[in-house]
C-alpha positions as protocol buffer text, in pm:
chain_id: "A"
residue {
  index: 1
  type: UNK
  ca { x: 0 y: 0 z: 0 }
}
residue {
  index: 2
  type: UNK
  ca { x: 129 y: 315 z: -89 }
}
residue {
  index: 3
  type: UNK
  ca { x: 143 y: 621 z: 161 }
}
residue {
  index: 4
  type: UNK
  ca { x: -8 y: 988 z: -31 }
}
residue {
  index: 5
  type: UNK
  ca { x: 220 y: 1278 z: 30 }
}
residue {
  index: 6
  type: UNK
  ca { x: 82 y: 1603 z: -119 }
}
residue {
  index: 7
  type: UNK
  ca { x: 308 y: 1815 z: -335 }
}
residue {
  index: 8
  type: UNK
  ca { x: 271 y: 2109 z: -117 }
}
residue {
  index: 9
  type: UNK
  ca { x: 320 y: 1998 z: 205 }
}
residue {
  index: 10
  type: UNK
  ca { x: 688 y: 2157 z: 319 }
}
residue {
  index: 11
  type: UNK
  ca { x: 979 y: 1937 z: 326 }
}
residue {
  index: 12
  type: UNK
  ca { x: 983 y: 2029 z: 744 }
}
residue {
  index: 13
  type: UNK
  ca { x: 646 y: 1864 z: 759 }
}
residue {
  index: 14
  type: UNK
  ca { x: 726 y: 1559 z: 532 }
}
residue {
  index: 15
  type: UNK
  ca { x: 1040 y: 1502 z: 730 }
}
residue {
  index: 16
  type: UNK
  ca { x: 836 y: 1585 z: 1087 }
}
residue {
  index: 17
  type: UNK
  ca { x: 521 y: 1293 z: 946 }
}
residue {
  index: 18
  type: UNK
  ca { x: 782 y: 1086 z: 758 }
}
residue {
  index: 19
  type: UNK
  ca { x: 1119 y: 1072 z: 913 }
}
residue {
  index: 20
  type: UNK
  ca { x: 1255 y: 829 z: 708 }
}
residue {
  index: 21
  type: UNK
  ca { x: 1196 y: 1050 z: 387 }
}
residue {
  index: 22
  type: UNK
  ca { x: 1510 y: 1209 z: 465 }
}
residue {
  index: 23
  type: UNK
  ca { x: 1683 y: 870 z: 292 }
}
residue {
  index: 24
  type: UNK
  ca { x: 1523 y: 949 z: 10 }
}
residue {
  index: 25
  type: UNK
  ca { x: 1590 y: 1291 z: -41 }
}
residue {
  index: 26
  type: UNK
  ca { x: 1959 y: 1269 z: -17 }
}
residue {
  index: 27
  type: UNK
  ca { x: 1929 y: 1000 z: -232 }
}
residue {
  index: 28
  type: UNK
  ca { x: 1787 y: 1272 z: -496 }
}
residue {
  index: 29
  type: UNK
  ca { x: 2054 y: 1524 z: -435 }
}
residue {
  index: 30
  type: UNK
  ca { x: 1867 y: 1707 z: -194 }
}
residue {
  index: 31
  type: UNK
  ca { x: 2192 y: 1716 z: 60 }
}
residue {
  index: 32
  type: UNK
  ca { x: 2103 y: 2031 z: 185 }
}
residue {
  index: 33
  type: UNK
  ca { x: 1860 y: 1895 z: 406 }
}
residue {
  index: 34
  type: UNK
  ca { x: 2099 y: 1739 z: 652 }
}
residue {
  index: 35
  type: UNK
  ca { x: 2307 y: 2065 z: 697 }
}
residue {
  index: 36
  type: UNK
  ca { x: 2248 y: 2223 z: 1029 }
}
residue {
  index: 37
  type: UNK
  ca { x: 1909 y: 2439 z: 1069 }
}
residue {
  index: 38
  type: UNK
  ca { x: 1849 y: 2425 z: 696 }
}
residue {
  index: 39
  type: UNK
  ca { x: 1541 y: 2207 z: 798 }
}
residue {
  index: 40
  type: UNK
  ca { x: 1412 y: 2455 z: 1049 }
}
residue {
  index: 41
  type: UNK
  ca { x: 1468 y: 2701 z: 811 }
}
residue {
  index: 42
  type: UNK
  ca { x: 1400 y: 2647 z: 436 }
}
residue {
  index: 43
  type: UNK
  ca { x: 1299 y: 2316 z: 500 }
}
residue {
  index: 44
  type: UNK
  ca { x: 991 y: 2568 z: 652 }
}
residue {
  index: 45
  type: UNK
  ca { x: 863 y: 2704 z: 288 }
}
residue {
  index: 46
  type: UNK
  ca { x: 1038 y: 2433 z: 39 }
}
residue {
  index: 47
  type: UNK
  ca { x: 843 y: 2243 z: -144 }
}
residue {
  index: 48
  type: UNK
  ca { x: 916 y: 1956 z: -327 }
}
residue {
  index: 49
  type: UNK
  ca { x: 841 y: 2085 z: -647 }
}
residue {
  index: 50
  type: UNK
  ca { x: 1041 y: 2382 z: -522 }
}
residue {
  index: 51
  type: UNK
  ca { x: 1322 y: 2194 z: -440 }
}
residue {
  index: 52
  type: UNK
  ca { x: 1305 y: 2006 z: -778 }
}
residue {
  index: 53
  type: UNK
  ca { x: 1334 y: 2333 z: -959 }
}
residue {
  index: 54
  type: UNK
  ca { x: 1608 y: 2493 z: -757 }
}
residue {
  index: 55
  type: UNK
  ca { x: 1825 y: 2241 z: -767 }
}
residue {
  index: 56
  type: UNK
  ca { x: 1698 y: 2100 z: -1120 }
}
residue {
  index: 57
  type: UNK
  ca { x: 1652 y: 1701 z: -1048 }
}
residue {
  index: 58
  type: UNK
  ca { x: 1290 y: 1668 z: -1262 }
}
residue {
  index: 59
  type: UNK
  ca { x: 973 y: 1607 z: -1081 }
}
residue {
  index: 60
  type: UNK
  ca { x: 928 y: 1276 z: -1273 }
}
residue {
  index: 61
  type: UNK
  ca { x: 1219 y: 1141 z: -1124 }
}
residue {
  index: 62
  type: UNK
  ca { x: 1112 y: 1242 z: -800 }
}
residue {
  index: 63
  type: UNK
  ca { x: 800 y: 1095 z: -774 }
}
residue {
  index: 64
  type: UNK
  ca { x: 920 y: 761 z: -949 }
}
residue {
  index: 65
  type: UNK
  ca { x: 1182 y: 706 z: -683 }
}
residue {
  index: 66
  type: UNK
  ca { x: 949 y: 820 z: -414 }
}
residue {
  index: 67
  type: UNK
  ca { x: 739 y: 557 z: -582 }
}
residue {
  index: 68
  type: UNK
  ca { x: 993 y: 319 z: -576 }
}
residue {
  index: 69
  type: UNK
  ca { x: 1004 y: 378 z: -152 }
}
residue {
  index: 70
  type: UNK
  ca { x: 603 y: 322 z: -109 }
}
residue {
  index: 71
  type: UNK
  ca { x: 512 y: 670 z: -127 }
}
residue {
  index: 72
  type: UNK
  ca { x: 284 y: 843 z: -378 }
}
residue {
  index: 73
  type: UNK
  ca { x: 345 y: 1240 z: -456 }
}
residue {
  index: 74
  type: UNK
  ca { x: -47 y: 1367 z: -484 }
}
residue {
  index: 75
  type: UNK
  ca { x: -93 y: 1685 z: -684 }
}
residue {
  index: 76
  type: UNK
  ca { x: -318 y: 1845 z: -456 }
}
């Protein structure tokens, strides 16, 4: 069974519901999220989609390795 994340939830509150997200993300390229306080504090209005624009990994990708984990990216 897959778990439904929405697109615009903030990567604090996927990483606050889903801990284990964090695996994933780094996996991405999204490294920045284990630096000190960048969680607290851009991890506050990131997005994924965000994210996958600033730091140009494609959504597609995204969502097929979150996939991949059990998770489903919602568009809501």
């Amino acid at each position: 069974m897959l778990i439904e994340i929405k697109s615009t939830m903030t990567i604090y509150d996927l990483l606050t519901t889903y801990p284990n997200i964090k695996e994933i993300m780094v996996e991405l390229g999204f490294l920045d999220i284990v630096k000190p306080g960048m969680l607290q504090s851009v991890g506050r209005f990131m997005t994924i989609e965000k994210g996958s624009k600033m730091k140009n990994i494609g959504l597609e990708l995204i969502k097929k390795t979150f996939y991949n984990h059990g998770y489903l990216i919602i568009d809501k």
